[in-house]
matplotlib code that plots the C-alpha trace (Angstrom):
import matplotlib.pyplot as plt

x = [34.1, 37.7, 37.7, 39.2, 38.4, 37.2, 34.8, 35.2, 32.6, 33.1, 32.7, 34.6, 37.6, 40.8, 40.3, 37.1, 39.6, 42.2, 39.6, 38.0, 42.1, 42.3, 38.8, 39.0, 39.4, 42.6, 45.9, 45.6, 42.9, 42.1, 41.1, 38.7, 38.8, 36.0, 36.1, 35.9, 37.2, 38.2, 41.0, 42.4, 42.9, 46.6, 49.5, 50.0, 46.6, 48.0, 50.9, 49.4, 47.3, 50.4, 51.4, 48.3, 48.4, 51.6, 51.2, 48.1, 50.2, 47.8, 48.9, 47.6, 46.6, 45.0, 42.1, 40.6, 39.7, 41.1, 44.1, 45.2, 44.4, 46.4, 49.3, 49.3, 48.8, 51.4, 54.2, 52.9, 54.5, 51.1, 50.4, 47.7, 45.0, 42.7, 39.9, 38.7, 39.0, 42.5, 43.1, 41.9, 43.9, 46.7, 45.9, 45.2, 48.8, 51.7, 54.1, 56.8, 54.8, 54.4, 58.4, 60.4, 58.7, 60.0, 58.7, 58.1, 55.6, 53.1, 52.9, 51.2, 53.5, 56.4, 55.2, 54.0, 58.2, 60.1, 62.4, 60.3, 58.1, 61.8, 62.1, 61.9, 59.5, 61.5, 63.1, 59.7, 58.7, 62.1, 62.3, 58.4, 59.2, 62.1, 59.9, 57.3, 59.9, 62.0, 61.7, 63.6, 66.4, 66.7, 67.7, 67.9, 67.2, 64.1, 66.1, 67.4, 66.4, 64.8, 61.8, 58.6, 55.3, 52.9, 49.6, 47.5, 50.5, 51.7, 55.2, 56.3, 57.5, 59.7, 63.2, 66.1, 68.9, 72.2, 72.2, 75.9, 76.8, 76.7, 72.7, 70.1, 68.4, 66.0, 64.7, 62.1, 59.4, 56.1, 54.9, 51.8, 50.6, 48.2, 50.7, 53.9, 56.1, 57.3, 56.0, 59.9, 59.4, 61.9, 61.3, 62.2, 61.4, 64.1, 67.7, 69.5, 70.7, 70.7, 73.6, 77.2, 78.2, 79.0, 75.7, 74.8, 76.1, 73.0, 70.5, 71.1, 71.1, 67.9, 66.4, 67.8, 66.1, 62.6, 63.3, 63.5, 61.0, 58.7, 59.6, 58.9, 55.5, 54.8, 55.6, 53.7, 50.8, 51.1, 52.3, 50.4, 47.7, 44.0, 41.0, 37.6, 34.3, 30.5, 27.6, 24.2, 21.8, 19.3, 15.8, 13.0, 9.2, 6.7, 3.3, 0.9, -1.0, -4.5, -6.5, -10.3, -11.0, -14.7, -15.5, -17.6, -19.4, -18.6, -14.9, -13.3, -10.0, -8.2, -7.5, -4.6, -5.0, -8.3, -8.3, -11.0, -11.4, -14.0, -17.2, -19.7, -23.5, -25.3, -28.3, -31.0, -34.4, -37.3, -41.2, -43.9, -47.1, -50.1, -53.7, -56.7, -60.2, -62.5, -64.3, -66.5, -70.7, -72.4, -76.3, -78.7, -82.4, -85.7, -89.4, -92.3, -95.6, -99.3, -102.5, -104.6, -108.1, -108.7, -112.2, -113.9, -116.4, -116.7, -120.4, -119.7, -116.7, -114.3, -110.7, -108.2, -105.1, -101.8, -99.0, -96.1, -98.3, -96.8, -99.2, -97.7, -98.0, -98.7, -95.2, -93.3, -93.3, -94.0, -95.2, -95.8, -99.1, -98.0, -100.5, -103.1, -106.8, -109.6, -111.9, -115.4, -117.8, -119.9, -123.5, -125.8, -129.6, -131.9, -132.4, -128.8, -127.5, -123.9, -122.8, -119.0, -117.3, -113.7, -111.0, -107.8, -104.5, -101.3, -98.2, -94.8, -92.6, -90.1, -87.6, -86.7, -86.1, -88.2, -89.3, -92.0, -93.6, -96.4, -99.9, -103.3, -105.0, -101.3, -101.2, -103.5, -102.0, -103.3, -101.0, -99.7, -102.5, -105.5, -108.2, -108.7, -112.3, -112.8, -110.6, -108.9, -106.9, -105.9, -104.5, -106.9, -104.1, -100.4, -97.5, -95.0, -91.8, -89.5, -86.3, -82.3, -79.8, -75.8, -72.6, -69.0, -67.5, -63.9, -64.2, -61.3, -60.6, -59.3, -57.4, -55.5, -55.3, -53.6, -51.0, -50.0, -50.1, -47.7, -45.4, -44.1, -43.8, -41.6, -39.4, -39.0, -37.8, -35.5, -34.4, -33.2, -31.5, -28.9, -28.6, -27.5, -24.7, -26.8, -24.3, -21.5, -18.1, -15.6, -13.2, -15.9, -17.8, -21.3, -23.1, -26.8, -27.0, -27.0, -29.7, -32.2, -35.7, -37.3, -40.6, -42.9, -45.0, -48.6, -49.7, -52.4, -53.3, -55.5, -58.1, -59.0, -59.9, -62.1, -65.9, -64.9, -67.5, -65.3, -64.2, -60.6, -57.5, -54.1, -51.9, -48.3, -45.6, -42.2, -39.3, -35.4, -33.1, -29.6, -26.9, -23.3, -20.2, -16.7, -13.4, -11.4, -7.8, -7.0, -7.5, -4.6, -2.6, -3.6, -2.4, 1.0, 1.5, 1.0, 3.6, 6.0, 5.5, 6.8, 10.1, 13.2, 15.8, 18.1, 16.1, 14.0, 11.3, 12.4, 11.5, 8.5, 8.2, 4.6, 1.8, -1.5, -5.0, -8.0, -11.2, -14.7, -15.9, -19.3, -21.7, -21.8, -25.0, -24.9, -25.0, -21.2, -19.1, -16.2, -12.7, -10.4, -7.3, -4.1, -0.7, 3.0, 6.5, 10.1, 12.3, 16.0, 19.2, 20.4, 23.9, 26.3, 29.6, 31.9, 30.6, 31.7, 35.2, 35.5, 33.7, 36.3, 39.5, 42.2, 40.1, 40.7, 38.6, 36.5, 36.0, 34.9, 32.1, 31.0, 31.3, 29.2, 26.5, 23.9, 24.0, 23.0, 25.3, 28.8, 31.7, 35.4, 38.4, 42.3, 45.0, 47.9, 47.0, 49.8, 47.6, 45.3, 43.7, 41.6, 44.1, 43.3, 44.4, 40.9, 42.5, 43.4, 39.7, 37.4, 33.5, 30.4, 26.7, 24.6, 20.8, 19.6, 17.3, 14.9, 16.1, 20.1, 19.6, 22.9, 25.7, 26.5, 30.0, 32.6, 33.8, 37.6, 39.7, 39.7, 42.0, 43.8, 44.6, 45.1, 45.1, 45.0, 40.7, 40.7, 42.6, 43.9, 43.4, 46.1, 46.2, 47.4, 44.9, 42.2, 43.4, 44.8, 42.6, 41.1, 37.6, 34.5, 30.7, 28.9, 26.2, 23.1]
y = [-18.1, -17.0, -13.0, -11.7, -14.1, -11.5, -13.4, -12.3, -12.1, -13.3, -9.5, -8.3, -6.4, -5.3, -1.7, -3.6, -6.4, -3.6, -1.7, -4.8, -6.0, -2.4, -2.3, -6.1, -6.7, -7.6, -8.1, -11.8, -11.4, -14.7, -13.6, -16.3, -16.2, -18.0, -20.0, -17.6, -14.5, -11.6, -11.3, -14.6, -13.7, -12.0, -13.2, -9.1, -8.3, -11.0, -8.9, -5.4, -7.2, -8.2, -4.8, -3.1, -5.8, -5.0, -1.6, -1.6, -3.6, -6.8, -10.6, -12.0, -15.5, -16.6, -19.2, -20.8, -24.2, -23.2, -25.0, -22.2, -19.0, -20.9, -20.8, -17.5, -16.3, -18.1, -17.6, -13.8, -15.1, -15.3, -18.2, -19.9, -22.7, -24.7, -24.2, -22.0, -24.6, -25.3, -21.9, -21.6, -24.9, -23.3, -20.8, -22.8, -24.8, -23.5, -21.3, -24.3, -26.6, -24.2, -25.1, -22.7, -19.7, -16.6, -13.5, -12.8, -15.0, -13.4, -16.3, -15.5, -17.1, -16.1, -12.4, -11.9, -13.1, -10.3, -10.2, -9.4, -7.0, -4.7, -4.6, -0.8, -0.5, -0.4, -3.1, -5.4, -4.1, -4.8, -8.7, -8.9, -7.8, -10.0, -12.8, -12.2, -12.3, -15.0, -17.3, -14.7, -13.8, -16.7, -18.8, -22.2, -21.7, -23.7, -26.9, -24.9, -27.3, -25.2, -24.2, -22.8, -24.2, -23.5, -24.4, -24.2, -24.6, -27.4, -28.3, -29.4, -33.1, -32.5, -34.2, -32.2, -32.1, -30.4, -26.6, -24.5, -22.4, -19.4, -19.7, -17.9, -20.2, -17.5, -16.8, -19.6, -19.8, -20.9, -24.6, -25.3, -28.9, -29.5, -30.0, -30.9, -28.0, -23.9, -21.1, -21.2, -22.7, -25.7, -28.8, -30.2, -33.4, -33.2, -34.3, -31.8, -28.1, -25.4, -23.2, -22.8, -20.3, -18.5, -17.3, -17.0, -12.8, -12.4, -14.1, -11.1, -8.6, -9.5, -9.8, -6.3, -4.8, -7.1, -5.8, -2.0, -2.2, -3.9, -1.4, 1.8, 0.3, -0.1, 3.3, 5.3, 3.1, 4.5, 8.0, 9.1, 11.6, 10.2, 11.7, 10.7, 12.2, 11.4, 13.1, 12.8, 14.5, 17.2, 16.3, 18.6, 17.8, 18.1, 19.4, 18.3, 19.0, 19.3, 17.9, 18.1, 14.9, 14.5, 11.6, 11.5, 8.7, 10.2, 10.2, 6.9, 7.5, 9.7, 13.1, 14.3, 17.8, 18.3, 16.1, 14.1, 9.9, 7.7, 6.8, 4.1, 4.9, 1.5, 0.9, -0.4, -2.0, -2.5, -3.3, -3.1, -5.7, -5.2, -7.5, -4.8, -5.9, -3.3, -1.0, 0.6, -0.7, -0.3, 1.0, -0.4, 0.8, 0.6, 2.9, 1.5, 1.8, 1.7, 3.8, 6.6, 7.9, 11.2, 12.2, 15.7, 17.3, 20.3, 20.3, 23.1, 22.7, 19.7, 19.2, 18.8, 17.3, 17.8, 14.5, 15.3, 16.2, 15.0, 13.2, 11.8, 9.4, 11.2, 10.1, 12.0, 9.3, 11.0, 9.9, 11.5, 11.3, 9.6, 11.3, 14.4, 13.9, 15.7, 14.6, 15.8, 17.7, 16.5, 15.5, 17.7, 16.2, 18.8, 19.1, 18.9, 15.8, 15.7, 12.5, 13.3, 12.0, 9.9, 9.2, 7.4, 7.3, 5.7, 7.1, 6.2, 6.6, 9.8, 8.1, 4.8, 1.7, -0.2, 2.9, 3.5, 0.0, 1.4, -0.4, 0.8, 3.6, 4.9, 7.7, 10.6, 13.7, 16.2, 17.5, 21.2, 23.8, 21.8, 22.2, 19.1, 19.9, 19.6, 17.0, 13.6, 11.1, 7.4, 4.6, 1.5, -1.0, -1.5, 0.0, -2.4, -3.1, -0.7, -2.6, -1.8, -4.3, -3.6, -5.3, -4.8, -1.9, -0.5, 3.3, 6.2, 7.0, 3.7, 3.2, 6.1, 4.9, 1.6, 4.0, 5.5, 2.4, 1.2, 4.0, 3.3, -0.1, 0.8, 3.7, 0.8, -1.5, 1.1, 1.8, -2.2, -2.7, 0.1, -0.9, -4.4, -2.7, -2.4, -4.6, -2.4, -4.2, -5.2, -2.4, 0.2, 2.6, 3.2, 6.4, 6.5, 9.9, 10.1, 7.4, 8.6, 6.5, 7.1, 7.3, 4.2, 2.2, 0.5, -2.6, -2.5, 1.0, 2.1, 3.2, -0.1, -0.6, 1.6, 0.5, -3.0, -5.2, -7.2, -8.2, -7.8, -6.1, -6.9, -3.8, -3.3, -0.9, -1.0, 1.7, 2.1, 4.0, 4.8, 5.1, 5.8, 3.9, 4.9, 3.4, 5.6, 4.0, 6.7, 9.0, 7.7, 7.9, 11.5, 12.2, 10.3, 11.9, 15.3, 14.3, 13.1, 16.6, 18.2, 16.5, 18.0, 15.6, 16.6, 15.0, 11.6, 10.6, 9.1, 5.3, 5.2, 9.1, 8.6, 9.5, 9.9, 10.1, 10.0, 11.0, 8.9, 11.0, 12.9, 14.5, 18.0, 20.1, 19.3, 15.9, 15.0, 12.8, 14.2, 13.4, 15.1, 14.3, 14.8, 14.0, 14.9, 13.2, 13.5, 14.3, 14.0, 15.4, 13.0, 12.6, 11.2, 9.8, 10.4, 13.9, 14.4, 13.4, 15.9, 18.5, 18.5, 17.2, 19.6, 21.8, 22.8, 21.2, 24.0, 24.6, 21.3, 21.7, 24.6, 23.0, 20.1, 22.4, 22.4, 18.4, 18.2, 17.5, 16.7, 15.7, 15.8, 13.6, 14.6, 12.3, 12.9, 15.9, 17.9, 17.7, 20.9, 19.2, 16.7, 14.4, 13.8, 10.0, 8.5, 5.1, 7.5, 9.7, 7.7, 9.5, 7.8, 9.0, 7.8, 8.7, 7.3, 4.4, 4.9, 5.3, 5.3, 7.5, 8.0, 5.6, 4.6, 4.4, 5.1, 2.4, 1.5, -0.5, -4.1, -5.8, -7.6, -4.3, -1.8, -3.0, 0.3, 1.3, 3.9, 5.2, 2.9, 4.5, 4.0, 5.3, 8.6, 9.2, 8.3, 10.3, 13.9, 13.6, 17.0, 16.5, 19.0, 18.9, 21.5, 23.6, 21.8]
z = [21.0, 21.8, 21.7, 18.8, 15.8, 13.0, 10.5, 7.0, 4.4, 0.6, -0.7, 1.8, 0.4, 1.7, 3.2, 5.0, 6.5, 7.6, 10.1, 11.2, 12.1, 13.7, 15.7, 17.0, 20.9, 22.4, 20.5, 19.2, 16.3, 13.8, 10.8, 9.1, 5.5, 3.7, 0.6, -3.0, -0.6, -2.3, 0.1, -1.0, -4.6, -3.8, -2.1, -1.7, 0.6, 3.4, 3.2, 3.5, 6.1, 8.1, 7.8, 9.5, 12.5, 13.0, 13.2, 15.0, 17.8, 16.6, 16.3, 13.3, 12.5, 9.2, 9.4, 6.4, 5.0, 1.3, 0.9, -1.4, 0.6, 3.5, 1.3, -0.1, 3.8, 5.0, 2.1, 3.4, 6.7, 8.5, 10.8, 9.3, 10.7, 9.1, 11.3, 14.7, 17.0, 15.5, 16.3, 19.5, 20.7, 20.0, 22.0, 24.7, 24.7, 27.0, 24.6, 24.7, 23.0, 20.2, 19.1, 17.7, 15.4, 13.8, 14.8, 11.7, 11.2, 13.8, 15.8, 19.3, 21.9, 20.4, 19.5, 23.9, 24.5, 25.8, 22.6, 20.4, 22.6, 22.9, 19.5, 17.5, 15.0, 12.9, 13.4, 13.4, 10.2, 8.7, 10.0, 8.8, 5.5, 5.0, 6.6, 4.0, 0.9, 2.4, -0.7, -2.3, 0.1, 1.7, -1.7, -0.5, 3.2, 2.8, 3.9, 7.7, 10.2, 12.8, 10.8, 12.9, 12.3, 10.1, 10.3, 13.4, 15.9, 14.5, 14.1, 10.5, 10.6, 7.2, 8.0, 8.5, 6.5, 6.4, 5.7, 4.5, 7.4, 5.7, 5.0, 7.7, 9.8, 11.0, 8.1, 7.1, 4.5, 6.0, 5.0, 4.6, 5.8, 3.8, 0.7, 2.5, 0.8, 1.4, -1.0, -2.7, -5.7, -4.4, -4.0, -0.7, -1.0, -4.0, -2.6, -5.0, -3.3, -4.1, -6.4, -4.7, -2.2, -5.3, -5.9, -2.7, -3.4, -6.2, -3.9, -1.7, -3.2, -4.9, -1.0, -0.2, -2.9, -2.7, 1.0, -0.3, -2.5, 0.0, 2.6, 0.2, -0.3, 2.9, 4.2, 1.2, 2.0, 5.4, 5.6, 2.4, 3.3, 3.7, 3.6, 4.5, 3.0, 5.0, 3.5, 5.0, 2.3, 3.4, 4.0, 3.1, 3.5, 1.2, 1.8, 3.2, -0.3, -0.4, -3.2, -4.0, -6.7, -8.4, -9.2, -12.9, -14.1, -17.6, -17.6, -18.4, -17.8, -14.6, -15.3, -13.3, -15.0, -13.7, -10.8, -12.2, -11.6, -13.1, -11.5, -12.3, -12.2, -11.3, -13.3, -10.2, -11.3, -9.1, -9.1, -6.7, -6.8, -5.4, -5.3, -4.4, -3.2, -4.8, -2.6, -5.1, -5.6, -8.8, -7.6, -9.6, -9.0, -10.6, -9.5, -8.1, -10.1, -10.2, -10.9, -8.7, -8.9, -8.4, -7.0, -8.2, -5.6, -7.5, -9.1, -10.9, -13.1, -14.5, -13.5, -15.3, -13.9, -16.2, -16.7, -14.4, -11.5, -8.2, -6.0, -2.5, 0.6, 3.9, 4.7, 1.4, -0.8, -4.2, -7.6, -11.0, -13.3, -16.2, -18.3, -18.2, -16.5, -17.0, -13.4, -14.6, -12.5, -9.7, -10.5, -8.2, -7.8, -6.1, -3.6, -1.7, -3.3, -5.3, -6.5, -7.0, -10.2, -10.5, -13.0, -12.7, -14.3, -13.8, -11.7, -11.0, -8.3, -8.5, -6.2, -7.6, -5.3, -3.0, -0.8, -3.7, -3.2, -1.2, 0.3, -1.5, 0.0, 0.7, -1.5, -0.6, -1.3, -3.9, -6.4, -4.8, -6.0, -5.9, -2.9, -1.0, -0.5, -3.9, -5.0, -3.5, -4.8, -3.8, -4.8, -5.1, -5.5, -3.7, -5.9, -7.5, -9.6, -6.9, -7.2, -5.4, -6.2, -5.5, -7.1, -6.7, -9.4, -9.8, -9.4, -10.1, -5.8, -5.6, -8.4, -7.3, -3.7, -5.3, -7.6, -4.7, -2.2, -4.7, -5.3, -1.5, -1.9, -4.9, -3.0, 0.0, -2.6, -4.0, -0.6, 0.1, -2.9, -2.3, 1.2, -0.5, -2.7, -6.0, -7.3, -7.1, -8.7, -5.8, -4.6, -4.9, -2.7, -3.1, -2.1, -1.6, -1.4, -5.5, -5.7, -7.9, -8.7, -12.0, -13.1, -12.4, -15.3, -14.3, -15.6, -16.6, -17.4, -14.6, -16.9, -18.6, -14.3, -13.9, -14.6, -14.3, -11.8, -10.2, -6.6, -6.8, -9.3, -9.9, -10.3, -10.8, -10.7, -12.3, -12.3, -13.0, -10.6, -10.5, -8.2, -8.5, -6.7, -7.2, -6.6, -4.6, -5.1, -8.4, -6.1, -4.1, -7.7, -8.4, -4.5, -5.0, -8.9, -6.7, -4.7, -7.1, -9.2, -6.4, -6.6, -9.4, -11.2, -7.9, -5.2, -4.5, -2.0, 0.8, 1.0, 3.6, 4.2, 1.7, 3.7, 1.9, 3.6, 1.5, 2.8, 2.6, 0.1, 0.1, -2.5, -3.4, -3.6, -6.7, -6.7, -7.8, -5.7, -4.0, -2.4, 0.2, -0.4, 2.0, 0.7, 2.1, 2.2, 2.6, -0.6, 0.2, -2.0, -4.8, -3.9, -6.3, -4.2, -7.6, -8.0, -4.4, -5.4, -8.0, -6.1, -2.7, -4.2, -3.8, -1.2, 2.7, 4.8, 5.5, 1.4, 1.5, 3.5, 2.2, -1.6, 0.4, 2.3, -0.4, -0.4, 3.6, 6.6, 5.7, 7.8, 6.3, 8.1, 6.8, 7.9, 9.6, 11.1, 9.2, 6.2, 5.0, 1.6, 0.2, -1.6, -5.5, -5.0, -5.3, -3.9, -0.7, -0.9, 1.2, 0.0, 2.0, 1.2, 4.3, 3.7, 7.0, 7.9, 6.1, 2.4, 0.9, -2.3, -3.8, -4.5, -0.8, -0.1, -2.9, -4.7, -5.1, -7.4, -6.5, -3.8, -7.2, -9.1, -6.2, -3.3, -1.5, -2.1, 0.7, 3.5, 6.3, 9.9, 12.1, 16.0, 15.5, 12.4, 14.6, 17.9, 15.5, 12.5, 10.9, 11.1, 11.5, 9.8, 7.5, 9.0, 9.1]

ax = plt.figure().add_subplot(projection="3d")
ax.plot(x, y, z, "-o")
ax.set_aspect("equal")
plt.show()
């Protein structure tokens, strides 16, 4: 791309064009107009815009593929192109093949000749001017014969007629090739001229003054004082703030006044089951029984033996007399001889089972008391009917071993289904910490166990606990409503400056969930551009930035450098509000008439504005 070509955008308005002309590299600079351009809307802006190129020492070309905006640059005595490469081939051709041009018109080759470069100032600006209102001077010059071209460096192939010698052949309108005709409001493809010599007088004098009026414009436009306001609004940080948040499963809605968010406590059944082999014996045992005699030796009295008496084995196994017997006494026959005497009577084991089930002749022991030299005892027959049979019988130990057995089976289960998430909803954070298990329900009722002969039990246990899971993005909101509370009607957080860490939460001793919250930010000064104006206009420069000091950092610019106020022209008071990267509160630059109604929206630098310009910045 050639160096200096300047691409315009459609919103792009006059005062924007006029420091892209002054900042572009080099002295050629192409200006390329787009289609709907604001800049296209006035034959006036070209003209202003040939004004700053000329007094920025710039040569200005006009490229644009709207017919129309072509013409109103060129009847502004621009050269104008069609397209860039256009533009840069005529560039590229030797200066003779450009043909003749005007000065005036700001073509390239003509503008690097000597003659032009010895002109004065004054003297430019005087032959652009007239350039730029030659339909009006010129009358009927439109038909000279030396005409310069136009439209991309291309010479105009319009026959050549006759012109009256007293008409200017230097002074030429531009054509524009795309319609064939001059911005004159002649037709020159019409063979009738113009009005005699006669008014030839009027047609001057009307130039003289278009030139005078043209001329006026142009110098208040550029000796008028400027002035340039840049604020960058103060910055102040906020917090870090500190917030402590419960979380209660009874509120239902978040309370910013007490820092309170809902919770949810999760409803979380479980049961434990359990089959039990029964440990327990039911003991069922019956005593042995049969009959004894007692023997009486004693030849000189009876004895009686009472029921209940205990009679025994010689290896402890006892018995009980069933009933009382009275043994009579021995029968003594003189001599020496005693026939002893005998009774029996039945006994029963004392012990039951099958220990009592004793052989005959087993049981010999007297009852305690009685003297075995008088009396014995013994069984003539084996005992009987001792009988020890077992079965299987439910007792109390082990239905509480299987309660309790159970009761850890139903904690485990507790256990895993928090672990699992409980079926928290999505979004929420569970904390086991406020699990609570309820009290369990048997089934059966252990008691109706108890007794039962069997081999094995079902039992069951069943309980409800609870748990409670929070979502933890309210508490983000309360943080950010903290925030925002800290920041008046005169300031606004900074897009991106919000910085807000919430903790993992935890529970409290007792037994509410809780949040650490940390919040800060950056709250910058509201600053509003047409305030500004009204605020500084009139003022030094150093009341300026003292009336600007509570807004932030302000720089003020007065132009020319003889200058000692803010002007009160707002289309001359340039105010910009520049918030930084990272936010743009504030109305941004101000905004000026547009281009069609006043052309002049803000100051126009020129070299010695930019070199002895007042300028200085507000104390931070």
């Amino acid at each position: 791309m050639a160096e200096g070509i300047v691409y315009l955008d459609v919103d792009d308005e006059i005062t924007s064009a006029a420091q892209r002309i002054r900042s572009a590299p080099g002295t050629k600079v192409a200006l390329v107009v787009p289609y709907g351009s604001r800049i296209a809307t006035s034959r006036m802006n070209f003209r202003l815009l040939s004004r700053e190129a000329l007094v920025s020492n710039r040569r200005l070309s006009i490229v644009s593929g709207d017919a129309a905006a072509r013409s109103l640059a060129a009847s502004a005595g621009l050269p104008v192109f069609g397209t860039v490469p256009e533009y840069e081939a005529a560039l590229a051709r030797p200066a003779e093949d450009h043909g003749p041009t005007s000065p005036a018109a700001g073509d390239t080759s003509a503008a690097d000749g000597p003659a032009t470069s010895a002109l004065p100032a004054a003297a430019v600006i005087a032959s652009e001017t007239i350039a730029a209102v030659g339909p009006l001077a010129a009358g009927s010059a439109t038909d000279a014969t030396d005409a310069p071209p136009a439209v991309g460096g291309r010479k105009s192939q319009r026959p050549k007629r006759p012109v009256p010698a007293e008409t200017p052949t230097t002074l030429w309108a531009p054509i524009d090739t795309a319609s064939g005709a001059a911005d004159t409001g002649i037709d020159v493809e019409s063979d009738e001229r113009p009005a005699g010599r006669s008014r030839m007088p009027l047609f001057a004098a009307l130039g003289i003054a278009g030139l005078a009026v043209v001329v006026l414009a142009v110098g208040g436009y550029l000796f008028l004082p400027t002035a340039s306001i840049a604020v960058t609004p103060r910055r102040d940080a906020i917090g870090p703030i500190q917030l402590t948040v419960l979380a209660d499963p009874t509120a239902t809605a978040v309370d910013p006044t007490n820092n309170i968010v809902p919770a949810v406590r999760l409803d979380v059944p479980v049961q434990a089951t359990r089959t039990f082999t029964t440990v327990g014996m039911k003991v069922k045992e019956t005593p042995a029984s049969g009959s004894v005699t007692f023997t009486n030796y004693d030849p000189t009295s009876s004895n009686t033996i009472p029921s209940g008496s205990i009679v025994s084995t010689e290896g402890g196994i006892r018995f009980r007399t069933l009933a009382t017997l009275v043994v009579p006494r021995a029968a003594f026959t003189p001599p020496s001889t005693t026939v002893p005497s005998e009774a029996s009577v039945q006994v029963q084991a004392v012990e039951p089972g099958t220990a009592g089930n004793v052989p005959a002749n087993a049981i010999r022991v007297v009852p305690p008391g009685e003297s075995p030299l008088f009396l014995a005892v013994a069984n003539p027959n084996p005992t009987t009917g001792g009988t020890h049979t077992e079965t299987p019988q439910i007792k109390q130990a082990e239905v509480d071993k299987a309660l309790a057995d159970l009761q850890r089976d139903l904690d485990a289960a507790f256990r895993q289904a928090i672990a699992a998430g409980a079926g928290a909803p999505p979004e929420t954070t569970l904390f086991p910490a406020t699990a609570v298990l309820g009290s369990a329900t048997p089934a059966p009722d252990p008691k109706t166990l108890v007794g039962q002969a069997v081999d094995t039990f079902d039992l069951t246990l069943s309980a409800s606990g609870t748990v409670i899971a929070v979502d933890p993005r309210p508490v983000r909101t309360l943080a950010e409503q903290a925030l925002a509370a800290q920041v008046d009607s005169k300031h606004r957080l900074v897009d991106g400056s919000v910085s807000i860490d919430v903790g993992e939460g935890g529970v409290g001793e007792d037994g509410q969930v809780e949040f650490q919250a940390t919040a800060r930010a950056t709250a910058v000064t509201i600053v509003d551009a047409n305030a500004i104006r009204t605020l500084v206009k009139g003022k030094t420069a150093a009341d300026a930035r003292t009336a600007l000091a509570p807004f932030g950092t302000a720089t003020v610019t007065l132009w020319p450098d003889w200058v000692t106020t803010v002007t009160g022209l707002d289309a001359r008071l340039t105010v910009t509000v520049d918030a930084g990267p990272t936010g743009t509160p504030g109305n941004g630059p101000s905004a000026g008439p547009s281009p069609s109604a006043r052309p002049t929206t803000g100051p126009v630098s020129s070299p010695s504005a930019k070199a002895s310009g007042r300028s200085g910045s507000a104390a931070p």
